[in-house]
DSSP file (Angstrom, degrees, kcal/mol; ACC not computed):
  #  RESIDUE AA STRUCTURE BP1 BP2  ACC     N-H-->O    O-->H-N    N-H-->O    O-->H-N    TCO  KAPPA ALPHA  PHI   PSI    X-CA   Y-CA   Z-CA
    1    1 A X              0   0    0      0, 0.0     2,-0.4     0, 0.0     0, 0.0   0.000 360.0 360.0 360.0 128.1   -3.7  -39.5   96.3
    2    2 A X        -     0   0    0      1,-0.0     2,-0.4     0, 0.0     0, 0.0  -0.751 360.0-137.3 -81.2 126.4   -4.6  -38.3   92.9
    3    3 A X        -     0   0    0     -2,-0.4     2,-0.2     2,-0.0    -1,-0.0  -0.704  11.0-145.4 -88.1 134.1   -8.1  -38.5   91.3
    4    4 A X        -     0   0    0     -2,-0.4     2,-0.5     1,-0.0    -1,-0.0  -0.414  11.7-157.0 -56.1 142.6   -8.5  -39.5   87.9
    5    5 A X        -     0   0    0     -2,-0.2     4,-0.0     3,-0.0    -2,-0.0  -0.637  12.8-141.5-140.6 111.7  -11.2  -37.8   86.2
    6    6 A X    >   -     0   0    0     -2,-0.5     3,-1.6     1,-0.1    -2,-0.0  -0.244  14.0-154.0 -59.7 122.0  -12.9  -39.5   83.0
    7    7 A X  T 3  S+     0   0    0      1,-0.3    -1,-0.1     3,-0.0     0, 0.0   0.589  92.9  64.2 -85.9  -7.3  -13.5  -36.2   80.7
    8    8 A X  T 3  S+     0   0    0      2,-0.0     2,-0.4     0, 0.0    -1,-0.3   0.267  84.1  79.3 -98.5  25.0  -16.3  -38.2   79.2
    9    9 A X    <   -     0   0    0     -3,-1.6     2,-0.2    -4,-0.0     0, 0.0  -0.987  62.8-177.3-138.5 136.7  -18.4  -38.3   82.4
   10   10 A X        -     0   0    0     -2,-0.4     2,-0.4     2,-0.0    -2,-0.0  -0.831  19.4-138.9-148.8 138.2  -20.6  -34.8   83.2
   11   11 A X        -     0   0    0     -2,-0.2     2,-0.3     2,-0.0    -2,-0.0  -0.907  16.8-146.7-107.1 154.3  -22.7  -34.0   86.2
   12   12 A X        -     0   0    0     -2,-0.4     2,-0.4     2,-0.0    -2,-0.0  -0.983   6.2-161.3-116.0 128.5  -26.0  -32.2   85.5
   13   13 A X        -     0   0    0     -2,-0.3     2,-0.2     2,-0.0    -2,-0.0  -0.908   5.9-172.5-103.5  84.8  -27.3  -30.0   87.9
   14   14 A X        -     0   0    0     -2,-0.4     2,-0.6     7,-0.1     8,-0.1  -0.499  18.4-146.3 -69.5 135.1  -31.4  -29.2   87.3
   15   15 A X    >   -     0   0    0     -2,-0.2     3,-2.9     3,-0.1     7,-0.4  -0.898   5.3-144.2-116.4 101.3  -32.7  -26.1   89.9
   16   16 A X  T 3  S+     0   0    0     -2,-0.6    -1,-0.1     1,-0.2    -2,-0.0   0.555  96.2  56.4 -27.3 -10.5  -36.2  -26.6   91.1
   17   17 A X  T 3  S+     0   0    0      2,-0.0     2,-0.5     3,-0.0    -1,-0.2   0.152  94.8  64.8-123.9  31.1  -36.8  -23.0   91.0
   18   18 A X  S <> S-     0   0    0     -3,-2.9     4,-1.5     1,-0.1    -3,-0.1  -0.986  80.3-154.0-121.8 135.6  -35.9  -22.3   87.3
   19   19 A X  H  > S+     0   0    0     -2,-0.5     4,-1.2     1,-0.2     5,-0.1   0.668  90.2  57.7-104.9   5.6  -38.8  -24.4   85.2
   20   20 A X  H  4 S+     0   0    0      2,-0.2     4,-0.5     3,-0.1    -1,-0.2   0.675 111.5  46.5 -85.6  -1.7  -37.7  -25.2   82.4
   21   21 A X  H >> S+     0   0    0     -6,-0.2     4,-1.4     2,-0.1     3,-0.5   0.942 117.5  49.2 -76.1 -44.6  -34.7  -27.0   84.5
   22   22 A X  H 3X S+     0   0    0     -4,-1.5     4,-1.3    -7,-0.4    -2,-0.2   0.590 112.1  43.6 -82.9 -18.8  -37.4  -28.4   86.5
   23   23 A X  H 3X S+     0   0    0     -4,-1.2     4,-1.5     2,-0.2    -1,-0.3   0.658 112.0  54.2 -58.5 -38.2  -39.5  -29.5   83.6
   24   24 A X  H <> S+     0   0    0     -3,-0.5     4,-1.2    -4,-0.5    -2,-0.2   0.706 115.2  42.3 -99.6 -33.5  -36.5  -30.9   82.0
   25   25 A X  H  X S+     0   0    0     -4,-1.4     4,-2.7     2,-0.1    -2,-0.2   0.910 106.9  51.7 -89.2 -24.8  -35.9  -32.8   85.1
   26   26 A X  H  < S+     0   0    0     -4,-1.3    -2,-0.2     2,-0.2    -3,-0.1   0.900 110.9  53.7 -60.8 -38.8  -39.1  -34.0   86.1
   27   27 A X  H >X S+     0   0    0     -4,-1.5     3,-2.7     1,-0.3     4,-1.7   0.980 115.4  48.9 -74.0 -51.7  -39.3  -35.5   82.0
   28   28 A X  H 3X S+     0   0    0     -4,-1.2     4,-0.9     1,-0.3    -1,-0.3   0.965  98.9  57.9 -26.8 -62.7  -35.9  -37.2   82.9
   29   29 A X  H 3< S+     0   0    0     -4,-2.7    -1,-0.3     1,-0.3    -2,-0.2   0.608 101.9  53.1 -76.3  10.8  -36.7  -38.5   85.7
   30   30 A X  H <4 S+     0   0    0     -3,-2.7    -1,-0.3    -4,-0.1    -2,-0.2   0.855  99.8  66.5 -80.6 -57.2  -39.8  -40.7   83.9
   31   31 A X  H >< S-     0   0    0     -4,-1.7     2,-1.0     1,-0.2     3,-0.7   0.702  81.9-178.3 -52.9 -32.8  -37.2  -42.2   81.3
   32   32 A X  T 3< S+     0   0    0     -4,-0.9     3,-0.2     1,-0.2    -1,-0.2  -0.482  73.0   2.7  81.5-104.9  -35.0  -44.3   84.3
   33   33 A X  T >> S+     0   0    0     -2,-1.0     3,-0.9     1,-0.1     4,-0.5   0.728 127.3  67.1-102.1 -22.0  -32.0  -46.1   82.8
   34   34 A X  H <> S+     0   0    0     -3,-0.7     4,-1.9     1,-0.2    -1,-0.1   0.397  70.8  98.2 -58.3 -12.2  -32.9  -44.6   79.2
   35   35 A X  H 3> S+     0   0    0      2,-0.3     4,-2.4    -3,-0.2    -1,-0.2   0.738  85.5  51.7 -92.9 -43.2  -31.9  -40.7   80.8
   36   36 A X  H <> S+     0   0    0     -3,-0.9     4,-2.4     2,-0.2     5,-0.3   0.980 110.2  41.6 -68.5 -59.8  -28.0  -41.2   79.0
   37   37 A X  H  X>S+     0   0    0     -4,-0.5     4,-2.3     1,-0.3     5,-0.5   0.898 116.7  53.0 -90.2 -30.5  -29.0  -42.2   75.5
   38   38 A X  H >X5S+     0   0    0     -4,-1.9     4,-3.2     3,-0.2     3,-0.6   0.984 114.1  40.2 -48.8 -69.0  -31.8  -39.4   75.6
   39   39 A X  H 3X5S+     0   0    0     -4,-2.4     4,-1.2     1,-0.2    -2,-0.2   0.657 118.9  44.0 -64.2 -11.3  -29.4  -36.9   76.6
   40   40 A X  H 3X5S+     0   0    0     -4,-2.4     4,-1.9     3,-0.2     5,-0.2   0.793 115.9  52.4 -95.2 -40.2  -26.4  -38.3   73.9
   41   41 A X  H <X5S+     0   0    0     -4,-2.3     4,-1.7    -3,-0.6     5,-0.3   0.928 112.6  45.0 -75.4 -49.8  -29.6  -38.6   71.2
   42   42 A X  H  X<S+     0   0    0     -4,-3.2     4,-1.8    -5,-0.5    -2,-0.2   0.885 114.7  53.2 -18.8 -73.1  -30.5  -34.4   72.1
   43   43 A X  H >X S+     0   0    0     -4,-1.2     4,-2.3     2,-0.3     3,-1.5   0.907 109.6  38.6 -39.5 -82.2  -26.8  -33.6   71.9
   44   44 A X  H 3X S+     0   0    0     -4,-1.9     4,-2.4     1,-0.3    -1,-0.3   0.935 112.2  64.6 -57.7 -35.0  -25.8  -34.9   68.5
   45   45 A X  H 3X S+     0   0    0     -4,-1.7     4,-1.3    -5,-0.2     5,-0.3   0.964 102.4  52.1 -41.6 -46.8  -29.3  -33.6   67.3
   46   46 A X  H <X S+     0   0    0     -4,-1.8     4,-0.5    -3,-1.5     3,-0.3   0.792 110.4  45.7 -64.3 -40.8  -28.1  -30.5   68.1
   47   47 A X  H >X S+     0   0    0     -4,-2.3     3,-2.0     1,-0.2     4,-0.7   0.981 109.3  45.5 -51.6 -70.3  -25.3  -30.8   66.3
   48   48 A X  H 3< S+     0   0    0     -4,-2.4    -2,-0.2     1,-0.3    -1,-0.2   0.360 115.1  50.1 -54.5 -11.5  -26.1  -32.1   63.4
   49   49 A X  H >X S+     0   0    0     -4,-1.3     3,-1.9    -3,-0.3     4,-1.4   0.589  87.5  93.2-109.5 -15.0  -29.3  -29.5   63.0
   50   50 A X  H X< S+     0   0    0     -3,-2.0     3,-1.4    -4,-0.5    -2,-0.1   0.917  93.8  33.4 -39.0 -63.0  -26.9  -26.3   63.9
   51   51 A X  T 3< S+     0   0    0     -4,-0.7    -1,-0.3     1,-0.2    -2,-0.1   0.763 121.8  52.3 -69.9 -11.2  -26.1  -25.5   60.3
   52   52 A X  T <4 S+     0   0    0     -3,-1.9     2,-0.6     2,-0.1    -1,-0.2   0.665  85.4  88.0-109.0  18.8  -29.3  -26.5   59.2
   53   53 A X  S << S-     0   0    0     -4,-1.4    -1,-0.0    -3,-1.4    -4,-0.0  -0.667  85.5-100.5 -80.8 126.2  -31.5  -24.8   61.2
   54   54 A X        -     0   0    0     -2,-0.6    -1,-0.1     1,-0.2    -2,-0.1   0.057  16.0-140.6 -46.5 160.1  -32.6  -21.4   60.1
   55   55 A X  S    S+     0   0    0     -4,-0.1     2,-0.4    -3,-0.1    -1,-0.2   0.221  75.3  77.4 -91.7  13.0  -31.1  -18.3   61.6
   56   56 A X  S    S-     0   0    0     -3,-0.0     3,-0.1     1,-0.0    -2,-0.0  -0.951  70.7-126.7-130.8 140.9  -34.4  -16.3   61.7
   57   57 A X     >  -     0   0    0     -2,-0.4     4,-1.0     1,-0.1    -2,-0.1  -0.003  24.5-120.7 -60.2 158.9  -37.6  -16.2   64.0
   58   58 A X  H >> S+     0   0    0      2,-0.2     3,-4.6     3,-0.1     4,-1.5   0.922 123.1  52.9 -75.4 -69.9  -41.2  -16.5   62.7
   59   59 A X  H 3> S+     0   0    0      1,-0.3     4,-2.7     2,-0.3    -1,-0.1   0.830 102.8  56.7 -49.7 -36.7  -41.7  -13.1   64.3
   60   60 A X  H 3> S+     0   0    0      1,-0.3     4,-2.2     2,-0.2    -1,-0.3   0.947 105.8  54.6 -68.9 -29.0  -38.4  -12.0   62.2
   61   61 A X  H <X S+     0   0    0     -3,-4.6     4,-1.2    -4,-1.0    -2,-0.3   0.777 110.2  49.7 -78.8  -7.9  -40.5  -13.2   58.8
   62   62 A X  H  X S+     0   0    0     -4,-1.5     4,-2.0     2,-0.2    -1,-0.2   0.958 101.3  51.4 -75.7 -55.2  -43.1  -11.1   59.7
   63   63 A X  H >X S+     0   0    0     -4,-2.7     4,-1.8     2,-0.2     3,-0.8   0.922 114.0  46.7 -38.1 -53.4  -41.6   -8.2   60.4
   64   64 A X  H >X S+     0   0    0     -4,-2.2     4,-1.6     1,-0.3     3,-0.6   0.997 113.8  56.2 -76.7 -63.1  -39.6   -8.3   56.4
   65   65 A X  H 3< S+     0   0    0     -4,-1.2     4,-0.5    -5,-0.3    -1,-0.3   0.800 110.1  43.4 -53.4 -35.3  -43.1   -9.2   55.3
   66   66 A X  H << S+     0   0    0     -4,-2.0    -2,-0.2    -3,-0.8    -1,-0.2   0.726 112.9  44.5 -24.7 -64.9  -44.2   -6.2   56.8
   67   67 A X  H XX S+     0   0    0     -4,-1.8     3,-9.5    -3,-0.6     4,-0.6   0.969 109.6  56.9 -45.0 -71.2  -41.9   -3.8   55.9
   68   68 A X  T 3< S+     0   0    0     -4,-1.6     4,-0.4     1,-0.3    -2,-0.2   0.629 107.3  51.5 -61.0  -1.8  -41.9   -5.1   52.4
   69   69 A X  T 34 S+     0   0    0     -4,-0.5    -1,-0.3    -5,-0.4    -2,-0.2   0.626 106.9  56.1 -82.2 -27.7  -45.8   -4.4   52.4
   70   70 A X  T <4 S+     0   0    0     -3,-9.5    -2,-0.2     1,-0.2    -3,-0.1   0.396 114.6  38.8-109.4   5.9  -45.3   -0.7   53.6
   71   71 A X  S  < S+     0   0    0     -4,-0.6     2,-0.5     2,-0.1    -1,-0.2   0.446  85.6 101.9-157.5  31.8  -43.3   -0.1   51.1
   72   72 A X  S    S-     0   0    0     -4,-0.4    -1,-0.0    -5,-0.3    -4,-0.0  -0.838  71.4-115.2-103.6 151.9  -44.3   -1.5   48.0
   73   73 A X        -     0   0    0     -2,-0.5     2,-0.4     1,-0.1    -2,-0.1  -0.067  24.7-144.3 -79.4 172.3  -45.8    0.3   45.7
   74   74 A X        -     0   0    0     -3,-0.0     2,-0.4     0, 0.0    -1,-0.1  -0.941  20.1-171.7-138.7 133.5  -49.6   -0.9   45.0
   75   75 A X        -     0   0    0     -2,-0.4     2,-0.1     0, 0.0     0, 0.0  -0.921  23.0-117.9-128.3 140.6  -50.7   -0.5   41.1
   76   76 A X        -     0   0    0     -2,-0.4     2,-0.2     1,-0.0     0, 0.0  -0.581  40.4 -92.0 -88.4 164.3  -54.1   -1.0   39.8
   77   77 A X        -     0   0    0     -2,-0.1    -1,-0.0     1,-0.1     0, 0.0  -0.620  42.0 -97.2-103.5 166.1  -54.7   -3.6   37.4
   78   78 A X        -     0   0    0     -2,-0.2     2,-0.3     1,-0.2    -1,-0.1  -0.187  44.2-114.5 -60.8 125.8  -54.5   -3.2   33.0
   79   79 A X        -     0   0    0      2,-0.1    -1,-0.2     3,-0.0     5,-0.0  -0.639  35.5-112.2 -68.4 131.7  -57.9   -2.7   31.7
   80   80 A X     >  -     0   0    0     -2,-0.3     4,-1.0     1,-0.1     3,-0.3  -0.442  28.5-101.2 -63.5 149.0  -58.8   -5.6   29.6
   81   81 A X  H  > S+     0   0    0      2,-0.2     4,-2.7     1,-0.2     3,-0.1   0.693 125.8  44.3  37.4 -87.1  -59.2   -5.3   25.9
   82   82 A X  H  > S+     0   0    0      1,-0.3     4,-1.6     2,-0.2    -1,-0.2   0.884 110.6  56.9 -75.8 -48.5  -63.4   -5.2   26.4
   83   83 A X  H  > S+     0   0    0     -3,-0.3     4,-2.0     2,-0.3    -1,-0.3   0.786 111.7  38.8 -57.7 -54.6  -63.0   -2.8   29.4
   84   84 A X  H  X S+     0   0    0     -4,-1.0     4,-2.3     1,-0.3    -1,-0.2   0.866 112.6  55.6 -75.7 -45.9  -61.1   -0.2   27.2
   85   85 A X  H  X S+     0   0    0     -4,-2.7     4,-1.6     2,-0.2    -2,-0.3   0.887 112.6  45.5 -67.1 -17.4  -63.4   -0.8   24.2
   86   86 A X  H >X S+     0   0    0     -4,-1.6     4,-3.4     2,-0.2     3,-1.8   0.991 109.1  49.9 -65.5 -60.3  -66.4    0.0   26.6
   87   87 A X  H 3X S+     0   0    0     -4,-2.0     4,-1.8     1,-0.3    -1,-0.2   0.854 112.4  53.4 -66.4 -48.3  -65.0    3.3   28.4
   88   88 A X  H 3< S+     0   0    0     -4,-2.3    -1,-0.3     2,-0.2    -2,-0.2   0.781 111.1  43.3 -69.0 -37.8  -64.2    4.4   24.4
   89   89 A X  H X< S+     0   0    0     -3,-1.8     3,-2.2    -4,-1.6    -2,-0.2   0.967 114.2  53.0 -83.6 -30.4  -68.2    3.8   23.3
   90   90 A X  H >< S+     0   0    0     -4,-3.4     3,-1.4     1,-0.3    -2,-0.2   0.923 112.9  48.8 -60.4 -29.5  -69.4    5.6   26.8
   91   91 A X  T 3< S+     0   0    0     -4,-1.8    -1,-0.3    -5,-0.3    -2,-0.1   0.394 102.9  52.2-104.1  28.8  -67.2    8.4   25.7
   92   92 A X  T <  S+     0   0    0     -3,-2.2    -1,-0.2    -5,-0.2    -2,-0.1   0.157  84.8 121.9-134.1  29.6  -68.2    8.9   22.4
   93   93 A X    <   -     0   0    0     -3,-1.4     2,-0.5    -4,-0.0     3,-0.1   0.266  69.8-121.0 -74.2-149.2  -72.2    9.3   23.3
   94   94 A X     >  -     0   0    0      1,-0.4     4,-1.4    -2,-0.0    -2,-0.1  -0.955  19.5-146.0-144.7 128.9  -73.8   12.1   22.4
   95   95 A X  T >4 S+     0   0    0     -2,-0.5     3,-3.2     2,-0.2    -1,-0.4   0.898  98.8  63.7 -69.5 -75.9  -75.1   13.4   26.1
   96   96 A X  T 3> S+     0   0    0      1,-0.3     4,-3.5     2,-0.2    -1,-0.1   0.401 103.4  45.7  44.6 -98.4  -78.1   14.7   24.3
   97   97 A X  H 3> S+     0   0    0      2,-0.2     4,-3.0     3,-0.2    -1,-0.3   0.817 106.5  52.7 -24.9 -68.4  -78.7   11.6   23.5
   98   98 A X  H XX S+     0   0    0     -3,-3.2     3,-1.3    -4,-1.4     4,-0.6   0.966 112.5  51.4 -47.8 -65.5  -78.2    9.7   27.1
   99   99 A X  H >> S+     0   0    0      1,-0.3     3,-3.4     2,-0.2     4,-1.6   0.848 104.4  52.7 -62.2 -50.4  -80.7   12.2   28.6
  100  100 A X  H 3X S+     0   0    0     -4,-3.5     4,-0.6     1,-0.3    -1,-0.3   0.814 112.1  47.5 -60.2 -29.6  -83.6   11.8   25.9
  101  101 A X  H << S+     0   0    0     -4,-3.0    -1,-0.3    -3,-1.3    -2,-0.2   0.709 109.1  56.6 -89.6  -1.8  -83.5    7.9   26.6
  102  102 A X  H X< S+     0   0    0     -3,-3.4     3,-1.2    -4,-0.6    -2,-0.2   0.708 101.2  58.8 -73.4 -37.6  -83.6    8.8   30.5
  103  103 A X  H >< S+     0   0    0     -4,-1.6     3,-4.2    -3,-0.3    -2,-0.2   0.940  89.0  65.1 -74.5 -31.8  -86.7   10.6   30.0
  104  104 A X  T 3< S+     0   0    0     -4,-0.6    -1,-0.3     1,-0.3    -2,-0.1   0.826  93.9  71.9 -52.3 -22.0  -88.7    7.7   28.6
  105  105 A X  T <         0   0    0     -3,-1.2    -1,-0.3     1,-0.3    -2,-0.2   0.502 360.0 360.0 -71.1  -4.3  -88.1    6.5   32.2
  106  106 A X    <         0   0    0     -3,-4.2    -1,-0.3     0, 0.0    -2,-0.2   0.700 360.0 360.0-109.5 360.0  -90.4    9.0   33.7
């Protein structure tokens, strides 16, 4: 006698001593008659997100943020306008000058 076998029909086999099998059954085993159309909604999720899920880790953006930190170069920023005219009157005091208004200080 020959057995038929329906290619659409899958046994699952969960191992108590792996846990996320055992997790995965225990959550199963709440749902009851509902355990098919969970696993058939998973499935096509899975599908449908392959191509749009990214192909990179958080931990992998960190790293390229990282890098790209170590090895860009770090610039100080353009002296404003007022900033440039200032450093131009400090340098055109007379020291002389600076010290005799320092002394009034004593």
């Amino acid at each position: 006698m020959r057995v038929v076998r329906n290619e659409y029909r899958i046994n699952v086999r969960f191992r108590p001593d792996h846990p996320d099998e055992k997790e995965a059954a225990d959550y199963l085993s709440t749902l009851g008659k509902s355990r098919n159309q969970f696993i058939v909604d998973a499935v096509i999720n899975q599908i449908r997100n392959q191509d749009h899920s990214p192909s990179f880790s958080l931990s992998d953006i960190r790293k390229v943020v990282r890098e790209e930190f170590q090895t860009a170069a770090i610039t100080l920023p353009i002296a404003t306008e007022n900033e440039a005219e200032l450093s131009n009157d400090i340098s055109e005091l007379d020291p002389k000058a600076v010290l005799d208004s320092l002394s009034m200080f004593d």
